[in-house]
C-alpha positions in Angstrom: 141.8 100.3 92.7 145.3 100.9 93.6 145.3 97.8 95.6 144.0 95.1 92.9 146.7 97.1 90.9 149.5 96.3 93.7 148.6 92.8 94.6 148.8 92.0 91.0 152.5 93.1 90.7 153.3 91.7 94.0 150.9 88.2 94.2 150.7 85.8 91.5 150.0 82.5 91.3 149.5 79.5 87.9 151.5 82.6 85.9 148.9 85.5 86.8 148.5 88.2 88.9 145.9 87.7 91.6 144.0 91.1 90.4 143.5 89.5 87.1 142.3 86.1 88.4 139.7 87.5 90.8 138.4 89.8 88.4 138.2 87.1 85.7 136.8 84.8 88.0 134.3 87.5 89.5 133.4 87.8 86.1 132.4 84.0 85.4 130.5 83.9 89.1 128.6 87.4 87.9 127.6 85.4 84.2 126.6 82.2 86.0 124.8 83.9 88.8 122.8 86.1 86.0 121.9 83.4 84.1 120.7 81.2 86.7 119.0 84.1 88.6 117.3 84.8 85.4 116.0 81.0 84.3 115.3 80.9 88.2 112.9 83.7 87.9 111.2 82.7 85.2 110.8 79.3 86.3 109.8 80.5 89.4 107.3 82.9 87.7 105.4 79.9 86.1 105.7 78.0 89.2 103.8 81.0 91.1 101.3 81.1 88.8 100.6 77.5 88.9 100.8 76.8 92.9 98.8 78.6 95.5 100.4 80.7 98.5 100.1 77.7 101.0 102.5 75.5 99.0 105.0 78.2 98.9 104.7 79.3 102.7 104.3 75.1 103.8 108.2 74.9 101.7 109.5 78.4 103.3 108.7 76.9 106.8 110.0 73.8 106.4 113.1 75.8 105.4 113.4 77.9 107.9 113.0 74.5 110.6 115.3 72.5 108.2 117.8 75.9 108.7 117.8 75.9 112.2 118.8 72.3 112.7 121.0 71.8 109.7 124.9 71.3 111.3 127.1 72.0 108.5 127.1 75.9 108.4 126.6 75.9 112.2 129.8 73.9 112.7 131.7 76.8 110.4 134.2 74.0 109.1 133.5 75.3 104.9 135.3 78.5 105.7 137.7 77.5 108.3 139.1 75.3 105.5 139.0 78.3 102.7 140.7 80.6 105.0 144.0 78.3 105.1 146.4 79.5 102.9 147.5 76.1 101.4 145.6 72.4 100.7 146.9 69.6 101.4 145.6 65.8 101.3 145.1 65.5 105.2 143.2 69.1 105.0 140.8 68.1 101.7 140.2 64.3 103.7 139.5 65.8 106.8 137.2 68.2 105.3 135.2 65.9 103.7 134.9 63.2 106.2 134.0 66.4 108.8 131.3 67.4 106.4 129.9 64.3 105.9 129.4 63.3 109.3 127.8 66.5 109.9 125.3 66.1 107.0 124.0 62.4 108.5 123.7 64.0 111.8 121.6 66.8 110.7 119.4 64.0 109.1 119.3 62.4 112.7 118.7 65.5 114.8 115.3 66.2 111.9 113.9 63.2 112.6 114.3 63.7 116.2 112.7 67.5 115.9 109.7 65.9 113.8 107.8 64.7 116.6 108.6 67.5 118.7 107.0 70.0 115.8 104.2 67.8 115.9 103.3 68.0 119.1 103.8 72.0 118.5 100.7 72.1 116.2 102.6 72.7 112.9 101.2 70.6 109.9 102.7 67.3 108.8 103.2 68.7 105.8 105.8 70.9 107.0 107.7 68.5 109.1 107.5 66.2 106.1 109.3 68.7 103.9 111.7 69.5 106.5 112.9 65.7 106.6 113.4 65.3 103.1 115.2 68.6 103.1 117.3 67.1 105.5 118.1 64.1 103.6 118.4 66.0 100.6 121.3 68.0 102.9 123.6 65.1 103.0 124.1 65.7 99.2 125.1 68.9 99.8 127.7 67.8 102.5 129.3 65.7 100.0 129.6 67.7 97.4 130.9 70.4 99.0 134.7 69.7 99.1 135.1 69.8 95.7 133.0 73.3 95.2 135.5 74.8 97.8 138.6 72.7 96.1 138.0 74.9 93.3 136.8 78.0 94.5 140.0 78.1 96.3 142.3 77.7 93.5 139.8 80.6 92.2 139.0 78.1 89.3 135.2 80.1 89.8 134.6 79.5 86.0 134.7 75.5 86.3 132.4 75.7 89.6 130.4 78.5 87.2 129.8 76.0 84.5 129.0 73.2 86.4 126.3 75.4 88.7 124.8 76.9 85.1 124.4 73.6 83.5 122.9 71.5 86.9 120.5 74.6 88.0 117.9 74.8 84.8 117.9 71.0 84.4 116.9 71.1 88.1 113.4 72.7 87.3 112.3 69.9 84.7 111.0 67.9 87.7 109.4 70.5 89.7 107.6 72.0 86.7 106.3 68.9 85.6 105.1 68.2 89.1 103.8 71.5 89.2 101.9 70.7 86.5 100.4 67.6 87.8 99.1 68.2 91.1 102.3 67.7 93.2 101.9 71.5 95.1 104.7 72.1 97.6 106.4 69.0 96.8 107.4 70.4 93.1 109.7 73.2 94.7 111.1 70.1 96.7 111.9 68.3 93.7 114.1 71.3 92.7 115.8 71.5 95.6 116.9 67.8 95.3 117.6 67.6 91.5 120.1 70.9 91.7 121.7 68.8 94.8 122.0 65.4 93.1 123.3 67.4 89.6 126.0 69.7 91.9 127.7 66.4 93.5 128.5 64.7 90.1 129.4 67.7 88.2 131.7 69.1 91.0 133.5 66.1 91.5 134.1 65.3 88.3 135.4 68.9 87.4 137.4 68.6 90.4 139.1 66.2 89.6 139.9 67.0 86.0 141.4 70.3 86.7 143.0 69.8 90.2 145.0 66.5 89.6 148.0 67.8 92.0 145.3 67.7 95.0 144.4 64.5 94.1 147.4 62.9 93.6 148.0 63.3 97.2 146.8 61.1 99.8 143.6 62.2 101.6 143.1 61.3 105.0 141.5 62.3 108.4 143.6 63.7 110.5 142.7 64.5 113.9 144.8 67.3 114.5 143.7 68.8 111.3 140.2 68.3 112.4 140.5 70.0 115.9 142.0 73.4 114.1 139.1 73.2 112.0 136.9 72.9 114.5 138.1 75.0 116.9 138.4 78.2 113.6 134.6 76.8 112.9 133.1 77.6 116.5 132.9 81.3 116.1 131.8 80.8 112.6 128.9 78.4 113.7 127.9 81.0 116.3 127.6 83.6 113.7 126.1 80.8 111.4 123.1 80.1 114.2 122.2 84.5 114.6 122.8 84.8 110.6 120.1 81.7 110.2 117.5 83.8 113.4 118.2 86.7 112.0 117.7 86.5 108.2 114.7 83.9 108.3 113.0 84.6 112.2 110.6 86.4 110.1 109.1 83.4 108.0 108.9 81.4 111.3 106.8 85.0 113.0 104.5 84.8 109.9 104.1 81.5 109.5 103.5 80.6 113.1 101.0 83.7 114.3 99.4 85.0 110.7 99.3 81.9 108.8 100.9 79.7 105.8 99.1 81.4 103.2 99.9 84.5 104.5 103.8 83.3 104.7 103.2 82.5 100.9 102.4 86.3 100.0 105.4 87.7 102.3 107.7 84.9 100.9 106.5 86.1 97.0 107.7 89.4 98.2 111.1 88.6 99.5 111.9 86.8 96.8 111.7 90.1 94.4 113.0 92.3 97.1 116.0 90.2 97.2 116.6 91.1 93.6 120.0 93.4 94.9 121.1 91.2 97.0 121.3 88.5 94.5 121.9 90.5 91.7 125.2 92.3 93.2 126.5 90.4 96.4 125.7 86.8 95.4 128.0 87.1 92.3 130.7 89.3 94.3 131.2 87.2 97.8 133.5 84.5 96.8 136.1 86.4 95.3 135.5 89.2 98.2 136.3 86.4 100.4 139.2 84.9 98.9 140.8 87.8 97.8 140.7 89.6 101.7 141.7 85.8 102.7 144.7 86.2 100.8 145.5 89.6 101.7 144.5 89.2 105.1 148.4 90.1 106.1 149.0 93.6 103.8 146.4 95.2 105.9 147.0 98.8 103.4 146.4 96.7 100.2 142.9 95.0 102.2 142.0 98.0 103.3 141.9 99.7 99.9 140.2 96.7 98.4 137.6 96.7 101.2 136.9 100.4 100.6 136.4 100.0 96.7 134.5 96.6 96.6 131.9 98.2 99.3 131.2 101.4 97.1 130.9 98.9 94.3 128.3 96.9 96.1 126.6 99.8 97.1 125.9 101.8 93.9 124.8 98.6 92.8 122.4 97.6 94.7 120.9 101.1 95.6 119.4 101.6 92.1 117.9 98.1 91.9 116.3 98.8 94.8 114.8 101.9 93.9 113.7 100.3 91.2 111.3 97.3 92.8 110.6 100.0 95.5 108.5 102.9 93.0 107.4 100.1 90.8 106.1 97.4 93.4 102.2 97.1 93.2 102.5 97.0 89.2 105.5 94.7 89.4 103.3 92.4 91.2 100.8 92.2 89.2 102.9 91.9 86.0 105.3 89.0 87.4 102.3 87.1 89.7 99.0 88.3 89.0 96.4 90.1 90.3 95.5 87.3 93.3 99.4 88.0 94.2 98.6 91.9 95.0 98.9 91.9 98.7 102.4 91.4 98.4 103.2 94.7 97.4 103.2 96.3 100.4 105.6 93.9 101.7 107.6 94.7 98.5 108.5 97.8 99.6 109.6 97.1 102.9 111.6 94.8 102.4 113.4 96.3 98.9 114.8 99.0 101.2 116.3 96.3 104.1 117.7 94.7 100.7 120.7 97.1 100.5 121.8 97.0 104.0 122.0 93.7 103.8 124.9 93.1 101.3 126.7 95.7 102.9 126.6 93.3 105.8 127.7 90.0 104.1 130.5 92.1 102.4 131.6 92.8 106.0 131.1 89.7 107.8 132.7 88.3 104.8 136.0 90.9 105.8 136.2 89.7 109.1 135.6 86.1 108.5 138.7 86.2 106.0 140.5 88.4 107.9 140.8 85.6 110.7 137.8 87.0 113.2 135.0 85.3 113.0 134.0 86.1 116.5 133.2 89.6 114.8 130.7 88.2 112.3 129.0 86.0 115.2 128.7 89.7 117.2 127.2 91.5 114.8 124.8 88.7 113.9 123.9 87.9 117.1 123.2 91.6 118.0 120.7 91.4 114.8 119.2 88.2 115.8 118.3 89.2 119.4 117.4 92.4 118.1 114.6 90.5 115.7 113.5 88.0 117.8 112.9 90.6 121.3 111.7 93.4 118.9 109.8 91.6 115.6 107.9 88.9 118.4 105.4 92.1 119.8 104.9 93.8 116.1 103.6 90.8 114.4 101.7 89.8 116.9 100.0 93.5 117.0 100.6 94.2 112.8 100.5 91.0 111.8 103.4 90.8 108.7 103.6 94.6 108.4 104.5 94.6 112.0 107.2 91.5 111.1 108.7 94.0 107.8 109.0 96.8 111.2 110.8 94.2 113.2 113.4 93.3 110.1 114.4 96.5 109.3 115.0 97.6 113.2 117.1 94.1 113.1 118.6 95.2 110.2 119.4 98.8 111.5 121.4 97.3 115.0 123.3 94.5 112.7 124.7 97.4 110.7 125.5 99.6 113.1 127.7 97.2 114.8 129.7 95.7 111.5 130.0 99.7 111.0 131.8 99.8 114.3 133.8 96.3 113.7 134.9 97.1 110.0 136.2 100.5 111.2 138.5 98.9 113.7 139.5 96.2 111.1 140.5 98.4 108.0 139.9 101.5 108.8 136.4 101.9 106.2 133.7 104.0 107.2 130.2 102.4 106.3 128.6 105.5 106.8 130.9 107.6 104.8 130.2 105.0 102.1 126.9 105.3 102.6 126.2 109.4 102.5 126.5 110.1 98.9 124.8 107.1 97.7 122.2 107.3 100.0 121.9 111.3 99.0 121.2 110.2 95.6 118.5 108.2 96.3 116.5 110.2 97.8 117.2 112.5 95.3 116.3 110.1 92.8 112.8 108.9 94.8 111.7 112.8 94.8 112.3 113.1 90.8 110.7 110.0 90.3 107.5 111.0 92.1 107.5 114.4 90.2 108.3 112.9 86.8 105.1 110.5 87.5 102.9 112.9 88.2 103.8 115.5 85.4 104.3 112.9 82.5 101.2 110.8 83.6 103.3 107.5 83.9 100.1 105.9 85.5 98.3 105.7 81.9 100.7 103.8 80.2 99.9 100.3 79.7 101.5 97.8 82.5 104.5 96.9 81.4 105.9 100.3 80.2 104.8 101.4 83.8 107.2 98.9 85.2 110.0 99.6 82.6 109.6 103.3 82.8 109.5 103.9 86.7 112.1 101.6 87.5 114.3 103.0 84.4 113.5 106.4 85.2 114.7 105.7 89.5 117.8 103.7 88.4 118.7 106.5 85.8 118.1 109.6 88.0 120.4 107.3 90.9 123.1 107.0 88.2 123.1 110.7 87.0 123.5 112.2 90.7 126.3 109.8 91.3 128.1 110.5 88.2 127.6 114.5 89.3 129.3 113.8 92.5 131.8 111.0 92.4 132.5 111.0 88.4 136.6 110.8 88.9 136.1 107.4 91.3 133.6 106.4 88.5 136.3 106.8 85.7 139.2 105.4 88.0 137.4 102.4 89.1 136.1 101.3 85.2 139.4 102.3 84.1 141.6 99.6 86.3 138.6 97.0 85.8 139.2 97.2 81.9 143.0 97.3 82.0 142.4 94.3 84.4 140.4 92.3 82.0 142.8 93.6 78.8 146.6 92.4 80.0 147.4 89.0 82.1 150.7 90.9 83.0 
């Protein structure tokens, strides 16, 4: 914490310290992201119950296809222009004439890919999803230069507001389809109302609270778009591995066990993702654009680094203990009974869920940091990894042998950012990791003892869910405090005087 302290007496920008503003701002992404994740989930519960398992694994692998072709991450141009320390009208232009391009040519190279999946065997359903995904992408590519106008002014409640208002108005289409008929084509309808919703309400907050960017004149310019593209390359690289090696898996399940059976393992990511979108969804744009901006102080980064990745991970360790003891009854209490078989895949993939914001947090570090080539390494190393070792298991395991795959995948990625962060700031992943991942197991054994003595397995449904997962989180918490209670009381302690004084 003694870095946010010292870039706040030393950085300030609009009259306040840095600290303050990313803490503030983290503050309005973390209410934003909570109240979207939880209108998302319940919307998404009724939606489950309504649709079958083929709707949801026809939309997960037009996704995945839709992924794989889409240009805009791939050509790396969104962070190459948040990574520059100032915006001016030539940068903001180019941007968005870069991004737009990119977005009509993604549409292009779908319709091209359509016949070619076609001729593969996958159902026109699929490829039909994919190409309105597509077109539903250029939206997106629009949009987007006012989202990172903002987020780069750290104006992260304005981009907040606008995301919390346009994402529940987003599932009156799809539930209403839902309701009538419309299967996989209702989660569609989501996807393209949220899209439509984010262009107006970003640009017109953009423009109201960013007037000075405005009030220049935007252009393309040509050198401006060669930088951009030339930052972007390594980016893209890691962009491609990140898409292999986070969503290879739908493609192994969908393509050799089935849609339906791509529905249940989809279900199950979707609740196993719970830390991931619960901690380092609301933490990775400030990470970013606070190690952007402190990219040259390497002590103060480092210390920020070090903190922020302890944060993450006592965060996301007791969530996921939590969805790992209580699976099969958390099932069965969010989808229902016919939803049971994916439990099992529940618990696999609740344990890959902490590694993997550990791994964003430190692709985010290098990325910011000015070495993307770093982020395309250790993604790359994952993606080969998934795709040489995840291939064989599904084919002899079916999906189990797929959850085997990811968390091998998983295991390489880390070990390699592990090796990368250490040589950028000096942080130990694995000495972050020990006492955490001490306390788990700690935590696991109680819980299994607790259960057995108290009888947890006769209590009614819901107070099996709420008592397991309570008792897991709680035991995870009361180790933790045992052993790192002064790091505890330091790091609250500057996060309150933080959130207290401006100055």
């Amino acid at each position: 914490m003694a870095l946010i302290r010292e870039a706040g007496e030393v950085t300030k920008a609009e009259g306040q310290p840095l600290a303050f503003r990313v803490v503030r701002g983290g503050l309005w992404v973390a209410l934003s992201s909570y109240l979207n994740i939880g209108f998302g989930f319940l919307a998404n519960l009724v939606l489950t119950r309504i649709l079958a398992p083929e709707h949801f694994g026809v939309f997960a692998l037009a996704g995945f296809f839709f992924a794989l072709i889409n240009l805009r991450p791939k050509s790396g141009i969104g962070q190459a222009f948040a990574q520059r320390p100032e915006t001016t009208g030539a940068l903001a232009g180019t941007h968005l004439a870069l991004d737009a391009t990119v977005g009509l040519a993604t549409l292009a190279l779908a319709a091209l890919a359509a016949p070619v999946l076609r001729a593969l065997g996958y159902p026109a359903s699929v490829i039909w999803v994919m190409l309105v995904l597509a077109g539903v992408g250029i939206s997106d590519s629009i949009m987007a230069t006012a989202w990172l106008l903002q987020d780069k002014h750290l104006l992260f409640g304005r981009t907040s507001l606008v995301s919390s208002v346009a994402f529940p108005l987003s599932y009156a289409p799809a539930l209403w389809l839902a309701l009538h008929g419309g299967g996989y084509w209702s989660l569609v309808a989501q996807n393209a109302t949220y899209a439509l919703l984010l262009l107006v309400g970003m640009w017109w907050s953009a423009r109201k609270h960013l007037p000075e960017v405005f009030a220049q004149k935007w252009c393309l310019d040509r050198e401006v778009a060669a930088s951009l593209l030339r930052f972007g390359r390594m980016v893209g690289l890691a962009s491609i591995a990140a898409i292999v090696a986070t969503q290879f898996d739908n493609l192994l399940v969908g393509t050799f066990v089935g849609v339906a059976a791509l529905g249940y393992y989809d279900r199950a990511y979707r609740i196993a993702q719970w830390p991931t979108l619960l901690v380092y969804s609301v933490t990775t744009r400030a990470a970013f654009y606070t190690y952007a901006r402190l990219q040259d102080d390497p002590a103060r980064l480092q210390r920020t680094v070090s903190l922020s990745t302890w944060l993450v991970t006592i965060a996301a360790l007791p969530l996921a203990l939590a969805v790992f003891v209580t699976a099969p009854d958390l099932v069965r209490l969010l989808y229902g009974e016919r939803w049971l078989p994916s439990a099992l895949f529940v618990r696999f993939l609740a344990i890959y869920s902490v590694l993997r914001p550990l791994q964003e947090a430190a692709n985010s570090l290098f990325t910011a940091a000015g070495r993307p080539q770093r982020t395309a390494t250790v993604a790359g190393s994952q993606a080969l990894t998934l795709m040489m070792v995840a291939t064989p298991l599904t084919l002899a395991w079916g999906s189990v042998g797929t959850c085997v795959g990811v968390g091998i995948s998983f295991a390489v990625g880390l070990a390699f950012a592990h090796r990368y962060m250490r040589d950028t700031v000096s942080v130990s992943l694995v000495r972050t990791l020990a006492v955490p991942a001490a306390a788990a197991l700690v935590s696991l054994g109680a819980c299994a003892l607790v259960t057995r003595v108290a009888q947890l397995d006769a209590l009614p449904l819901l107070a099996r869910v709420a008592s397991r997962g309570a008792l897991a989180a709680g035991m995870f918490f009361l180790v933790m405090l045992a052993l790192e209670r002064k790091r505890f009381s330091a790091a609250a302690g500057q996060v309150l005087r933080l959130l207290i004084s401006r100055t």
